[in-house]
Structures are given as C-alpha cells and as structure tokens.
LUMZADREN-660158 format. One record per atom (N, C-alpha, C): x, y, z; atom name. Coordinates in nm, 2 decimals, decimal comma. Example, Ala and Ser with C-alpha at 12.3 -4.5 7.8 and 13.67 -1.06 7.14 Angstrom:
BEGIN
1,32 / -0,57 / 0,78 / N;
1,23 / -0,45 / 0,78 / CA;
1,32 / -0,33 / 0,78 / C;
1,28 / -0,22 / 0,71 / N;
1,37 / -0,11 / 0,71 / CA;
1,29 / 0,00 / 0,79 / C;
***
This chain:
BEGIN
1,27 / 0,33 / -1,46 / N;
1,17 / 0,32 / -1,36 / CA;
1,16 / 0,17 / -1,31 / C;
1,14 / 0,12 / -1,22 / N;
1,14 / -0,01 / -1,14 / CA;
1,02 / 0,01 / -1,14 / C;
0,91 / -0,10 / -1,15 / N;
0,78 / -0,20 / -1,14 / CA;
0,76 / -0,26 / -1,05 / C;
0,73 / -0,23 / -0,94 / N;
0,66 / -0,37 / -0,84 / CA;
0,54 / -0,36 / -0,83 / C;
0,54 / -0,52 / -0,83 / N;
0,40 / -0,54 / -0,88 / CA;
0,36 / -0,64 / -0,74 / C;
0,31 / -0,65 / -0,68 / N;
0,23 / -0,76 / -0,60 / CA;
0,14 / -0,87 / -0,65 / C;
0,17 / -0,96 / -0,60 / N;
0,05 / -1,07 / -0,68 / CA;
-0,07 / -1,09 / -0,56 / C;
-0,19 / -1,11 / -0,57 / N;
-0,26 / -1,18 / -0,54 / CA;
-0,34 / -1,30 / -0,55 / C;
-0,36 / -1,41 / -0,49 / N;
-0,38 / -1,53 / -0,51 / CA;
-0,50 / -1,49 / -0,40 / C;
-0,64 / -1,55 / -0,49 / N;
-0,74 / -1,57 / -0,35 / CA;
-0,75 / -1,51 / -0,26 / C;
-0,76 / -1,37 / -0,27 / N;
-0,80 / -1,22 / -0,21 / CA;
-0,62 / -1,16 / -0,10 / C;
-0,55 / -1,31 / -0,11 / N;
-0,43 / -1,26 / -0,01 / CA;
-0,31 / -1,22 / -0,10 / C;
-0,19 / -1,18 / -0,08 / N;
-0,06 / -1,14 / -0,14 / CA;
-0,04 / -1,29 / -0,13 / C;
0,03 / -1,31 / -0,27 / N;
0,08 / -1,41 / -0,25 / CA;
0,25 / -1,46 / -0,31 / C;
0,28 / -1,30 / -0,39 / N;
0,40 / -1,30 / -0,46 / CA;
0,44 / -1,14 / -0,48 / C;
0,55 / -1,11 / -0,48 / N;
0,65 / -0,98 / -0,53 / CA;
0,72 / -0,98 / -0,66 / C;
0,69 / -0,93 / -0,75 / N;
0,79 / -0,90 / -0,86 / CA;
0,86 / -0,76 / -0,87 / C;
0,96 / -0,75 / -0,88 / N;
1,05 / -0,62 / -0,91 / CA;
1,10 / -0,62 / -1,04 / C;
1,09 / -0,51 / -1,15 / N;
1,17 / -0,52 / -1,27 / CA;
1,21 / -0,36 / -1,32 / C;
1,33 / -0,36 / -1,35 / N;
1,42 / -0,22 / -1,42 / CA;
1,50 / -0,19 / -1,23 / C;
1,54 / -0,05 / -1,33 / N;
1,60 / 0,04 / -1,23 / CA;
1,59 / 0,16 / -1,22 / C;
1,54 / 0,22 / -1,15 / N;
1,48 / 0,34 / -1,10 / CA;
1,53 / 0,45 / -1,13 / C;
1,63 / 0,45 / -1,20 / N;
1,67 / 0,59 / -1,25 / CA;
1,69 / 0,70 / -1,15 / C;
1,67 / 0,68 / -1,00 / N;
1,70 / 0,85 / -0,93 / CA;
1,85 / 0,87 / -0,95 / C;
1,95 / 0,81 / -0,92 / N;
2,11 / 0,84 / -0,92 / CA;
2,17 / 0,73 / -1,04 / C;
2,31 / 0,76 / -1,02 / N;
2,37 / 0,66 / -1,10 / CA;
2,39 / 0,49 / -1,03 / C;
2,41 / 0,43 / -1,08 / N;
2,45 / 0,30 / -1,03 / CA;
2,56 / 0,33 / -0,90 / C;
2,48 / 0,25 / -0,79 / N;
2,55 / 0,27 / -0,67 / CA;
2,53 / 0,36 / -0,61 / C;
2,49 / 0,47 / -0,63 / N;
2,43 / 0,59 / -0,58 / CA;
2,28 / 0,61 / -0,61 / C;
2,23 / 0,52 / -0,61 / N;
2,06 / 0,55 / -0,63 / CA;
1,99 / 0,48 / -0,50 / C;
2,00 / 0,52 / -0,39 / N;
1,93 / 0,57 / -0,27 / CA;
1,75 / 0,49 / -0,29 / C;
1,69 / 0,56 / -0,41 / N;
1,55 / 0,47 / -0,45 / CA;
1,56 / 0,33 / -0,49 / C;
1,66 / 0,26 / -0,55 / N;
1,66 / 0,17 / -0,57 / CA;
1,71 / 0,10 / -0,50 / C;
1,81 / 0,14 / -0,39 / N;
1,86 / 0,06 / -0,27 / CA;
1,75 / 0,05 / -0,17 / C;
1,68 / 0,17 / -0,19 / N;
1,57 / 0,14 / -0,02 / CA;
1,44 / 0,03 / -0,09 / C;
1,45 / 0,05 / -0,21 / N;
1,28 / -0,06 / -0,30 / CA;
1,36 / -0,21 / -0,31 / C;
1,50 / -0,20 / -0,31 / N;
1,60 / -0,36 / -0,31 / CA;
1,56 / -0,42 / -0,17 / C;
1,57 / -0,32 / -0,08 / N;
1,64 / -0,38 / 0,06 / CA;
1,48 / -0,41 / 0,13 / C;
1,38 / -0,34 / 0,08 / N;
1,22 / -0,38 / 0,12 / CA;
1,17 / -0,52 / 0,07 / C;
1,20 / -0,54 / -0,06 / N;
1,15 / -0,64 / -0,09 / CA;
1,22 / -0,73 / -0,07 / C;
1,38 / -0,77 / -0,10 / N;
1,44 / -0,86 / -0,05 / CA;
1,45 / -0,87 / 0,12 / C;
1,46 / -0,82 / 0,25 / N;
1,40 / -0,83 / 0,39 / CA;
1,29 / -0,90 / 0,36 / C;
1,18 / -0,87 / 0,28 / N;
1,00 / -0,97 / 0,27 / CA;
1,07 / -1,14 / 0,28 / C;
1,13 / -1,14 / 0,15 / N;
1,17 / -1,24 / 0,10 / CA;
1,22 / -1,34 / 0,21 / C;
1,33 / -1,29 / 0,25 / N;
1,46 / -1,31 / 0,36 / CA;
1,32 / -1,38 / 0,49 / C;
1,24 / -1,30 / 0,53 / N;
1,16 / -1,31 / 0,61 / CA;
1,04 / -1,47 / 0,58 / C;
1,01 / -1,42 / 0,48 / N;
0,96 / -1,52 / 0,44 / CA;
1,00 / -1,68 / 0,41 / C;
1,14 / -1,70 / 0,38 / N;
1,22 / -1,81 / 0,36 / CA;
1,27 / -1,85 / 0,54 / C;
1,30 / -1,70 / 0,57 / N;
1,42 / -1,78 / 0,71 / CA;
1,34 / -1,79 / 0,85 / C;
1,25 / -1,71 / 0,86 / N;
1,14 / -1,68 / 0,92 / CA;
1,02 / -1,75 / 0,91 / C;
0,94 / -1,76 / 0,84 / N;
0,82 / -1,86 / 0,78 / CA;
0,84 / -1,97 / 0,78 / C;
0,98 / -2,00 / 0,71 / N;
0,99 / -2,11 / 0,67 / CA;
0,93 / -2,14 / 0,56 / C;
0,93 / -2,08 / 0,47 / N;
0,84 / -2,10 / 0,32 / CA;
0,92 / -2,13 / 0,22 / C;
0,88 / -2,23 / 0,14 / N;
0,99 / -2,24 / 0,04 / CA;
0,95 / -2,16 / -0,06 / C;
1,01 / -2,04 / -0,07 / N;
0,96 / -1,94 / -0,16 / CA;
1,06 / -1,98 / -0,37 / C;
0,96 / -1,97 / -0,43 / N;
1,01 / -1,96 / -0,58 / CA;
1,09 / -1,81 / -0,59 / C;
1,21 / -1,84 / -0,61 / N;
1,23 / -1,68 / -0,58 / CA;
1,38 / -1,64 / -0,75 / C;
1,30 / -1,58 / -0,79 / N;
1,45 / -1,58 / -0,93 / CA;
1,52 / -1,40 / -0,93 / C;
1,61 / -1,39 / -0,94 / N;
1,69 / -1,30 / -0,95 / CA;
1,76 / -1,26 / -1,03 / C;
1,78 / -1,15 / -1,13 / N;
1,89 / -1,11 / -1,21 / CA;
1,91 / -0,93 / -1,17 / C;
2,05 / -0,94 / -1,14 / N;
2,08 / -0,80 / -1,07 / CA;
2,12 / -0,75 / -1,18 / C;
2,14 / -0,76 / -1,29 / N;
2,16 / -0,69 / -1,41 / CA;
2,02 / -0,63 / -1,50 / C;
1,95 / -0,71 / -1,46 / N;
1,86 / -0,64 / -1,53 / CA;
1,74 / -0,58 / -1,42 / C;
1,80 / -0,61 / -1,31 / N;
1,70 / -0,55 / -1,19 / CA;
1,57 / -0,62 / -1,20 / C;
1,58 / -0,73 / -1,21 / N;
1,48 / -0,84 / -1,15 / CA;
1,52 / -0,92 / -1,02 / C;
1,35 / -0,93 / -0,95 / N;
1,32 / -1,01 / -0,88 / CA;
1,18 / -1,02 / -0,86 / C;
1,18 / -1,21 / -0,82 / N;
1,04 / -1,25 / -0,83 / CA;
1,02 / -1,33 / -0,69 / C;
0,97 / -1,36 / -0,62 / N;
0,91 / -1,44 / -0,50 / CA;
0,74 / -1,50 / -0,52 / C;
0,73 / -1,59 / -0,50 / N;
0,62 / -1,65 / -0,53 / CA;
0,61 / -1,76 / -0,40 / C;
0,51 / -1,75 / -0,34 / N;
0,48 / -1,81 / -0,23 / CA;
0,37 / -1,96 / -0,27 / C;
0,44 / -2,08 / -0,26 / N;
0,36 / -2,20 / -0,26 / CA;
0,18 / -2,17 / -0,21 / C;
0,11 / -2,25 / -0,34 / N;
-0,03 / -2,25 / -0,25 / CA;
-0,07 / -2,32 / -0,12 / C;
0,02 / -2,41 / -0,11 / N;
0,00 / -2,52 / -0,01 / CA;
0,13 / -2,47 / 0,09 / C;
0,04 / -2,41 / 0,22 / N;
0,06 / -2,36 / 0,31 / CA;
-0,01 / -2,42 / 0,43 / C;
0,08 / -2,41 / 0,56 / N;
0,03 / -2,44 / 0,68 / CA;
-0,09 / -2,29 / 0,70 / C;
-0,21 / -2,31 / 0,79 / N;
-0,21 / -2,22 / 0,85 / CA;
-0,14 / -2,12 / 0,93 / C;
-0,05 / -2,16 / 1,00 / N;
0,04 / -2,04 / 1,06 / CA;
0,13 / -1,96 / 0,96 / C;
0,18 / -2,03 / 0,86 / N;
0,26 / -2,05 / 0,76 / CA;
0,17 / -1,92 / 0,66 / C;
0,03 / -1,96 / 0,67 / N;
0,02 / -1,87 / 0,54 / CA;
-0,04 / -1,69 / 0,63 / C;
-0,07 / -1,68 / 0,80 / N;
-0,06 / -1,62 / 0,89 / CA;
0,07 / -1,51 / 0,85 / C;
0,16 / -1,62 / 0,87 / N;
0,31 / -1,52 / 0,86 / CA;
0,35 / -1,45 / 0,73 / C;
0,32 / -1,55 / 0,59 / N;
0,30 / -1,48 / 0,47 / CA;
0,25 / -1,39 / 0,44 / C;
0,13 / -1,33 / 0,50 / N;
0,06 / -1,23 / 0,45 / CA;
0,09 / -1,13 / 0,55 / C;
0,13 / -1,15 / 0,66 / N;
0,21 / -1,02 / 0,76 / CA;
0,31 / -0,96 / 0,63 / C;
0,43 / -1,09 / 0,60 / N;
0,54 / -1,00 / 0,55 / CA;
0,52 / -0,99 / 0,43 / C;
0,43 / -0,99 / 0,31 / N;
0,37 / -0,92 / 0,18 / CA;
0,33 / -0,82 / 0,23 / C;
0,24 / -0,81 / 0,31 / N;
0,17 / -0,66 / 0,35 / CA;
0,25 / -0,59 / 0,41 / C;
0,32 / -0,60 / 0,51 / N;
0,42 / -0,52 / 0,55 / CA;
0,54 / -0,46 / 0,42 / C;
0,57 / -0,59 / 0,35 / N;
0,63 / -0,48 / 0,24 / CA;
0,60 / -0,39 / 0,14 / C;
0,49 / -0,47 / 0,11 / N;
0,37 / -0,34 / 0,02 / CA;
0,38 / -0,19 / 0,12 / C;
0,33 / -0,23 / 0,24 / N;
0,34 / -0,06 / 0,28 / CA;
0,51 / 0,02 / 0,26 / C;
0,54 / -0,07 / 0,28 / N;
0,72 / 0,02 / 0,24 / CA;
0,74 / 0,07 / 0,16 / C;
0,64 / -0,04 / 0,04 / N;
0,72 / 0,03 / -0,07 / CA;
0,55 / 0,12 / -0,14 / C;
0,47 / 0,14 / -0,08 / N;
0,43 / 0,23 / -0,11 / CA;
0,44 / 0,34 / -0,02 / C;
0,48 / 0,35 / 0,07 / N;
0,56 / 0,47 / 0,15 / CA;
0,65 / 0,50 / 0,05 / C;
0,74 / 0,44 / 0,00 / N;
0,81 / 0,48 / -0,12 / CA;
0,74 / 0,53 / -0,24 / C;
0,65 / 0,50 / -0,25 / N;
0,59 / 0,53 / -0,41 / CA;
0,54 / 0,68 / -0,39 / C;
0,48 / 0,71 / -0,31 / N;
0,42 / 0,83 / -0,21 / CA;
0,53 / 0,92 / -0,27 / C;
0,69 / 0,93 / -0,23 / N;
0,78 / 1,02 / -0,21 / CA;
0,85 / 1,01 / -0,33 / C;
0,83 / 0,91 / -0,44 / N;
0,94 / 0,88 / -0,54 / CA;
0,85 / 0,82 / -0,63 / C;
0,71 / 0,85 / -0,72 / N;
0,62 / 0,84 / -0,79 / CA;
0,67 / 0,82 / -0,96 / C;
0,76 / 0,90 / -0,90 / N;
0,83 / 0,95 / -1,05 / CA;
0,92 / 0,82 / -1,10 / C;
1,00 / 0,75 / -1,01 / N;
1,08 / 0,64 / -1,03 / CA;
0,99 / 0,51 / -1,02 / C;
0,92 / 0,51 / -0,94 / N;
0,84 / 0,36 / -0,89 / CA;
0,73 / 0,37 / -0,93 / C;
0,67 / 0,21 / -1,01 / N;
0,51 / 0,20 / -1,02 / CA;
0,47 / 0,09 / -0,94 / C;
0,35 / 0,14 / -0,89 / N;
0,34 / 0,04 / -0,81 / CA;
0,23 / -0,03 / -0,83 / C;
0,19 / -0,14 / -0,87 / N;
0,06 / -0,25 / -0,90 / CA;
0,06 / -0,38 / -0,80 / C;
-0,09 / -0,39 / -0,81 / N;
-0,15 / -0,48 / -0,70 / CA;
-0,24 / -0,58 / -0,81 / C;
-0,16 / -0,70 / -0,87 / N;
-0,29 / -0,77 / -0,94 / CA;
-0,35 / -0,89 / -0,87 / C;
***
C-alpha cells in the first residue's frame, strides 16, 4: 500500500510525502502506482520549475519514497502558487483514493 500523506504548515499544504508501493500489479505494470507517481511528482515539477521554489525534495525509488517540503519563507505570489499546486495534487490523488482505497491511504496532517 503507498501512504500519502500531505503536510500542513499554518492552516496551508505545505509538503507531500509518498511511502511503499501499492500493490495493484506487478512492478511496471501497476497502473495505481504510476498514476499516484506521476500526480505527485507533476506537484513537485510544478512547484520547483514553475514557482520557482526551492523545494526540499528526497527520493528513493526502491523503496517508493518521496518527500517535498516547501520553505516557510516564501514570496507572496510564491506561496499563491504553492498552495494551487498542493491542492490541486491532493485532489488527484484523492480522486485516486475514491477508486483504489484498497491500495492508497490517504492523510492530511
């Protein structure tokens, strides 16, 4: 099962963590874990090349981690654009959680 968790900092999203693998197929063929990869990393992508944020971001594809962590010291526009693309990925991937409950948990702390 894969874990995303959302962080919250001061009522806004302020970070994504992803951890495991979702078990629907086998490696390479698991469909849930490529569409919950490709949501949270787009956030990310968005947030670094887009934003402009210098996101804390660690990665291990073996063990199916990933973490994004957005600086507290943010521009106004900066922290504008941040919380578009957290929230926008949260709904993806709870559009996902909706259809694939069984593989995905999903937490908001």
């Amino acid at each position: 099962m894969t874990t995303v968790r959302f962080i919250r900092r001061g009522g806004v999203l302020a970070g994504v963590t992803c951890k495991g693998h979702t078990g629907y197929a086998e490696e390479g063929e698991d469909i849930v874990c490529a569409a919950v990869s490709s949501v949270v990393q787009t956030a990310v992508l968005g947030l670094m090349r887009l934003a402009g944020i210098d996101v804390e971001y660690k990665v291990d594809e073996k063990e199916g981690f990933l973490s994004a962590t957005i600086p507290e010291k943010l521009t106004a526009a900066q922290r504008h654009d941040a919380d578009l693309i957290l929230r926008t990925a949260y709904l993806g991937v709870s559009d996902l959680y909706e259809e694939f409950s069984d593989f995905i948990n999903l937490e908001v702390e």
